[in-house]
MDAnalysis code that builds the backbone (N, CA, C; Angstrom):
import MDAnalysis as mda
import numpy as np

u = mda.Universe.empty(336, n_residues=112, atom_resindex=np.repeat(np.arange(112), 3), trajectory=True)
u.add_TopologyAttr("name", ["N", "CA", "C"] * 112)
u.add_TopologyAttr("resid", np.arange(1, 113))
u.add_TopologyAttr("resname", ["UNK", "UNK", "UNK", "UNK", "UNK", "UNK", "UNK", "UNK", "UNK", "UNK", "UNK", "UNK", "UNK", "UNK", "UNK", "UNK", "UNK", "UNK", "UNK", "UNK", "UNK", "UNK", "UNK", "UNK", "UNK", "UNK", "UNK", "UNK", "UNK", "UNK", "UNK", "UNK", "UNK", "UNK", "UNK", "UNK", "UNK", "UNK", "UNK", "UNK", "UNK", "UNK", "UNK", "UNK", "UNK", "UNK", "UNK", "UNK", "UNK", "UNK", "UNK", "UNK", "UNK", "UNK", "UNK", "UNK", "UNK", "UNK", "UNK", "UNK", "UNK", "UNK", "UNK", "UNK", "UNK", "UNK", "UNK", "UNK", "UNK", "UNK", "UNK", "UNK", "UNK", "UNK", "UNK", "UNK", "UNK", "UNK", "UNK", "UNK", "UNK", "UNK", "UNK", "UNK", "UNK", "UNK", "UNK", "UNK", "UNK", "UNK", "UNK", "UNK", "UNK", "UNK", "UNK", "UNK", "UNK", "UNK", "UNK", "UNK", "UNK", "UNK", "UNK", "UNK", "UNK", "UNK", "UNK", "UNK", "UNK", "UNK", "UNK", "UNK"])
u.atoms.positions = np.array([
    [-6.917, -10.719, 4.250],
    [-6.228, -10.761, 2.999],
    [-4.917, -10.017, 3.158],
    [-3.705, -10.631, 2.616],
    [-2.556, -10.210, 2.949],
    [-1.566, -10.371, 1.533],
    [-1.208, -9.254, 0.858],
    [-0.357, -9.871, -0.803],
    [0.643, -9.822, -0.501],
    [1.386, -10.422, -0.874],
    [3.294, -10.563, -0.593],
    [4.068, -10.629, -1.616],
    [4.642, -10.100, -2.032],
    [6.122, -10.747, -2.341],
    [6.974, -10.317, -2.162],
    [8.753, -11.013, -3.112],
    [9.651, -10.158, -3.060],
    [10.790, -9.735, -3.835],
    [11.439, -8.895, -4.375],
    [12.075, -8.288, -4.970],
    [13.547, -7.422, -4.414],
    [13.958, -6.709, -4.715],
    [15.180, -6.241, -4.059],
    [14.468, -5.897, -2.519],
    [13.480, -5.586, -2.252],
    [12.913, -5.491, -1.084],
    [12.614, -6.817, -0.537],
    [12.602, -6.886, 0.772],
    [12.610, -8.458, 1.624],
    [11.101, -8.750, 1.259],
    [10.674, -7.852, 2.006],
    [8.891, -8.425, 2.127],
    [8.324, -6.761, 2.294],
    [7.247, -7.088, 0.943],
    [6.000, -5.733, 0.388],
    [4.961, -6.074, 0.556],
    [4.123, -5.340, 1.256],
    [3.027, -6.245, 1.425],
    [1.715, -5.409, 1.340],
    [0.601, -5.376, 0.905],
    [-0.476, -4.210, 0.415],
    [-1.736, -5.042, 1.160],
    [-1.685, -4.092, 2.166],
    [-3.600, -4.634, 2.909],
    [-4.543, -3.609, 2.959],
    [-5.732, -3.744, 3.075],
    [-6.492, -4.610, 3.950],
    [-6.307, -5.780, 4.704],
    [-6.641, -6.083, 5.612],
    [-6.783, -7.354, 6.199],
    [-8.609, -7.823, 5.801],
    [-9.304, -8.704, 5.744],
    [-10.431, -8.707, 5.918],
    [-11.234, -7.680, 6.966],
    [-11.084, -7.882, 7.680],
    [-11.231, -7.036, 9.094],
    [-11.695, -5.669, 8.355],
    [-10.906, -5.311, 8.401],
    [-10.958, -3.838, 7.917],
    [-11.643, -2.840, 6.890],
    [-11.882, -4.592, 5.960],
    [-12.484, -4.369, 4.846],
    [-14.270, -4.561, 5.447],
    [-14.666, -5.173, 6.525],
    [-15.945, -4.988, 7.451],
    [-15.666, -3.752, 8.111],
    [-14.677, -3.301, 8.366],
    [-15.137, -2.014, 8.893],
    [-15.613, -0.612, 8.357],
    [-15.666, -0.696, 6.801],
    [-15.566, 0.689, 5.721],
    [-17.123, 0.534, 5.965],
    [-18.048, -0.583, 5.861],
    [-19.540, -0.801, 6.270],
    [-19.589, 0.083, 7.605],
    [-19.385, -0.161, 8.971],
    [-19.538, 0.232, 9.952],
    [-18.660, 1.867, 10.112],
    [-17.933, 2.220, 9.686],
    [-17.511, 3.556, 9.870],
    [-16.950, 4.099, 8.964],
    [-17.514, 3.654, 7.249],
    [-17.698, 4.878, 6.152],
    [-16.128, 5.270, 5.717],
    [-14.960, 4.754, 6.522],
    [-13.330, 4.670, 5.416],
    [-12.633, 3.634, 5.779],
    [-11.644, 3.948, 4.946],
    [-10.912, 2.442, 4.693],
    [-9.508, 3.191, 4.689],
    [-8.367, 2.461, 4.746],
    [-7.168, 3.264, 5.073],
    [-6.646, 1.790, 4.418],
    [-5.599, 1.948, 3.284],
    [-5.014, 0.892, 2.243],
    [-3.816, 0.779, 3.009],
    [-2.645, 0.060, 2.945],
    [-1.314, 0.011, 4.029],
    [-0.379, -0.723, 3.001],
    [0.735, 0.243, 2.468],
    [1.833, -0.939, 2.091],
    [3.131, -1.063, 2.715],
    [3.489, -1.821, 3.335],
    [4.353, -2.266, 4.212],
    [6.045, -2.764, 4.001],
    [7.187, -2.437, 3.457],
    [7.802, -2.348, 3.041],
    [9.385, -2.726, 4.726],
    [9.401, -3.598, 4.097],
    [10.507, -4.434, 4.919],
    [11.909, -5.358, 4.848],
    [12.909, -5.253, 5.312],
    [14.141, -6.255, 5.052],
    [15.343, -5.540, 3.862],
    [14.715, -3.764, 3.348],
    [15.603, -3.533, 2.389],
    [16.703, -2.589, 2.410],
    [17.448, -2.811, 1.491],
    [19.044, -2.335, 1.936],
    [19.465, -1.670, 0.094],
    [19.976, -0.781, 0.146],
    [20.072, 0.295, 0.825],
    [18.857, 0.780, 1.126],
    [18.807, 2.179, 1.692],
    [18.056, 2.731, 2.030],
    [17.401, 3.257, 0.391],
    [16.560, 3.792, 0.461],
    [15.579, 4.795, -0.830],
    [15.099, 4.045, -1.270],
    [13.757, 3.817, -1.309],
    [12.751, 3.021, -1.449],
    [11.851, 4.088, -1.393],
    [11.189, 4.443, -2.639],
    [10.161, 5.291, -3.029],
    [8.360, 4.758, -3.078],
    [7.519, 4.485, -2.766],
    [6.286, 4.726, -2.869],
    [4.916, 5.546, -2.843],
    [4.058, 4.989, -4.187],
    [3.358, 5.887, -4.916],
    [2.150, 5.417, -4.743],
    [1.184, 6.057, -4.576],
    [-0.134, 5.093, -5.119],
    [-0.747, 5.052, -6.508],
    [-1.537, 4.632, -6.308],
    [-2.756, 4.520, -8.137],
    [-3.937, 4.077, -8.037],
    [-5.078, 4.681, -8.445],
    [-6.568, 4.637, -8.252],
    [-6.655, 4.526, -9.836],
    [-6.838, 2.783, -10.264],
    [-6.692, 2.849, -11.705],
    [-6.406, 3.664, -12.579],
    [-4.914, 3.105, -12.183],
    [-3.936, 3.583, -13.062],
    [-3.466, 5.275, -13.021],
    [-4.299, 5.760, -12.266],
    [-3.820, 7.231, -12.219],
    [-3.438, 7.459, -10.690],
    [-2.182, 8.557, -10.532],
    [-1.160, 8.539, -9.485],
    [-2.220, 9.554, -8.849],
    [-2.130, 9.177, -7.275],
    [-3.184, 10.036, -6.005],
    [-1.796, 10.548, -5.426],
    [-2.189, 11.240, -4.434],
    [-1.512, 12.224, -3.448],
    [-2.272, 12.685, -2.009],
    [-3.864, 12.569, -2.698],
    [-4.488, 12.979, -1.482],
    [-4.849, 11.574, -0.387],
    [-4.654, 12.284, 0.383],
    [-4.822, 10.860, 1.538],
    [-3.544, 9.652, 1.735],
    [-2.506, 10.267, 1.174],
    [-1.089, 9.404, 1.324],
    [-0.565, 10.094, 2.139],
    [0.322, 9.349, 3.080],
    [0.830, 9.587, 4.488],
    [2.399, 8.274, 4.533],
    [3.145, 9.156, 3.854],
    [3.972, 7.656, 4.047],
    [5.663, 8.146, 5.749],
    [6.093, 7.165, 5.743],
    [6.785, 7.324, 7.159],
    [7.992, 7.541, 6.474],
    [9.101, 7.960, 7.201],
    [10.151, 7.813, 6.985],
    [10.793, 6.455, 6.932],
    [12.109, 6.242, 6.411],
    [12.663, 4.635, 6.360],
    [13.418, 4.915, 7.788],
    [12.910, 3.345, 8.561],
    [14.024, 3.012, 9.782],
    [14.863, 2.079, 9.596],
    [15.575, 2.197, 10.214],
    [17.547, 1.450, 10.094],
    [17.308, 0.335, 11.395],
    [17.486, -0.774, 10.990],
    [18.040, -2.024, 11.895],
    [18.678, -2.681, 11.562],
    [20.257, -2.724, 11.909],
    [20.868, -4.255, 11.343],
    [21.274, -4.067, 10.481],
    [21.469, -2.615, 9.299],
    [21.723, -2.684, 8.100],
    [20.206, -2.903, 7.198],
    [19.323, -2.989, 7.688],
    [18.160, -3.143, 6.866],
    [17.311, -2.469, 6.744],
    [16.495, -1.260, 6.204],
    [15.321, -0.452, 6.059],
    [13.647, -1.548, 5.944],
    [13.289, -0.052, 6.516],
    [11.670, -0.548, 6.785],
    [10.874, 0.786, 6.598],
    [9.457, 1.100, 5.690],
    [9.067, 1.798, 5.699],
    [7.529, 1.232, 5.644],
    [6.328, 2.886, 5.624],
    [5.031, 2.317, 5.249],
    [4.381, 3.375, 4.551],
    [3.491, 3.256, 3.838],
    [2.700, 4.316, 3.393],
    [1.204, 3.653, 3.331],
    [0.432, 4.669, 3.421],
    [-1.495, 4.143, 3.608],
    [-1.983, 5.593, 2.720],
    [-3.056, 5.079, 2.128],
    [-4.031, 5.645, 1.364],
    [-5.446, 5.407, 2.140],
    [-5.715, 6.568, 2.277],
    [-7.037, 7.232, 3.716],
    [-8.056, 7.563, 2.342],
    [-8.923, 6.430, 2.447],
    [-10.459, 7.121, 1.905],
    [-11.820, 6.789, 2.065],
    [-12.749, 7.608, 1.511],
    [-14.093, 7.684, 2.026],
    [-14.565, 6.431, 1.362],
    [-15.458, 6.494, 1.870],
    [-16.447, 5.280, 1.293],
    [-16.605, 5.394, 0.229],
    [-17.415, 6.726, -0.299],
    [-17.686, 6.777, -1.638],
    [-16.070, 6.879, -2.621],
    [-15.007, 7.367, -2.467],
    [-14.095, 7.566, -3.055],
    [-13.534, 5.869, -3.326],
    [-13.512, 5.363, -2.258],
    [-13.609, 3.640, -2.483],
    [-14.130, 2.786, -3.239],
    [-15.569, 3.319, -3.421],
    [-16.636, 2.628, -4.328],
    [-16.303, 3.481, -5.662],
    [-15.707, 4.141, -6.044],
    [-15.799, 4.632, -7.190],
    [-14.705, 4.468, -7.988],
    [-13.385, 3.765, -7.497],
    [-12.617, 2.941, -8.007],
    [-12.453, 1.663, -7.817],
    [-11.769, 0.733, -8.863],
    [-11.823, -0.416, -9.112],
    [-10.280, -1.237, -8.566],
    [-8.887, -0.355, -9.093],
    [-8.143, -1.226, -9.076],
    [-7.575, -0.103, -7.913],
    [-7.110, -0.828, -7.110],
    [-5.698, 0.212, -5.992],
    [-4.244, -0.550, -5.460],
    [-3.261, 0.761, -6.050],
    [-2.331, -0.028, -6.689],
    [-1.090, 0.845, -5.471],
    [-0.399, 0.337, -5.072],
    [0.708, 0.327, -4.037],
    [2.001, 0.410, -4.819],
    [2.714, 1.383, -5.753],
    [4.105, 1.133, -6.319],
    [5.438, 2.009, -5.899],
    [6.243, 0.890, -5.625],
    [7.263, 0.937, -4.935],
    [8.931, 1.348, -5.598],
    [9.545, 2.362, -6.083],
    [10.419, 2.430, -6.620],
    [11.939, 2.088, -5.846],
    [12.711, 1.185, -5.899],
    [14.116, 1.277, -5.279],
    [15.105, 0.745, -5.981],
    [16.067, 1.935, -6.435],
    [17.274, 1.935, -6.727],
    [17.273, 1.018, -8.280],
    [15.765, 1.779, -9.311],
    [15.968, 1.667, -10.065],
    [15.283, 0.275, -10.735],
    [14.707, -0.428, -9.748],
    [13.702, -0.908, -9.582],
    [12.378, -1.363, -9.262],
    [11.248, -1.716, -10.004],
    [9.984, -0.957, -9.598],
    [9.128, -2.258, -9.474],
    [8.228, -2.539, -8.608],
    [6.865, -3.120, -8.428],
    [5.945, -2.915, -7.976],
    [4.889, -3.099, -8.322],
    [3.548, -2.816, -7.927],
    [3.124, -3.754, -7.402],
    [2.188, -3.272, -6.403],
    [0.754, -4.404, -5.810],
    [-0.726, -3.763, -6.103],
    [-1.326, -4.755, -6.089],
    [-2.403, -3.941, -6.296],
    [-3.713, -4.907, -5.531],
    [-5.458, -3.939, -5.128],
    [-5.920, -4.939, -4.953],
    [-6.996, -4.214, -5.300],
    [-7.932, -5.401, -5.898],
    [-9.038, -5.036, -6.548],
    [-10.242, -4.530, -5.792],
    [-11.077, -3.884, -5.730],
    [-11.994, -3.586, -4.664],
    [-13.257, -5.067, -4.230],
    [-13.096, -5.693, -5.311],
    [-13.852, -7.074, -5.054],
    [-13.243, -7.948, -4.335],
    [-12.257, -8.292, -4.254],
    [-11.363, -8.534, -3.283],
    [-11.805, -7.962, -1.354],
    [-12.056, -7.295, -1.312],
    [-12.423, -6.161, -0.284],
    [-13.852, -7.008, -0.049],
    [-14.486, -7.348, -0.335],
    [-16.048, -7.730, -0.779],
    [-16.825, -6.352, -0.901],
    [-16.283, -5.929, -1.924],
    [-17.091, -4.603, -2.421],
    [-17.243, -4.559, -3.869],
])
């Protein structure tokens, strides 16, 4: 499973892959990924949300890299199994230059 779209940013993209989503069964976490690519200027802010309320713990986001005139960044949300199962919606939002979108993916989605 792969969500896309795009906005002043080229391509946003919020996974799991399937894959991965079999692996929270076999080794108990899951690590969320939003992928942020093709955007110009630079500052591109991202946040997470565990229905609807803003997390901090277990976010790890990168710095933005420069190619070509174009930024690229990522940020992932690291959690336990049970912290997984105990929310519903998980939401990837992206602020740049004054413009904002979200992704989000449902934990059923996940097959959970």
């Amino acid at each position: 499973m792969s969500l896309s779209f795009s906005f002043g940013i080229r391509h946003f993209v919020l996974f799991p892959l399937d894959y991965f989503c079999l692996l929270l069964a076999l080794w108990g976490s899951l690590t969320l990924a939003c992928l942020l690519t093709g955007y110009s200027p630079q500052g591109a802010a991202v946040s997470w949300e565990v229905d609807g309320t803003e997390v901090t713990e277990g976010v790890l986001s990168s710095s933005e890299e420069e190619k070509s005139g174009r930024y690229s960044s990522s940020s992932s949300l690291s959690l336990s199994q049970e912290r997984w199962m105990s929310g519903e919606l998980y939401s990837c939002k992206v602020l740049h230059h004054g413009h904002g979108q979200t992704q989000s993916l449902h934990r059923s989605q996940c097959g959970g």
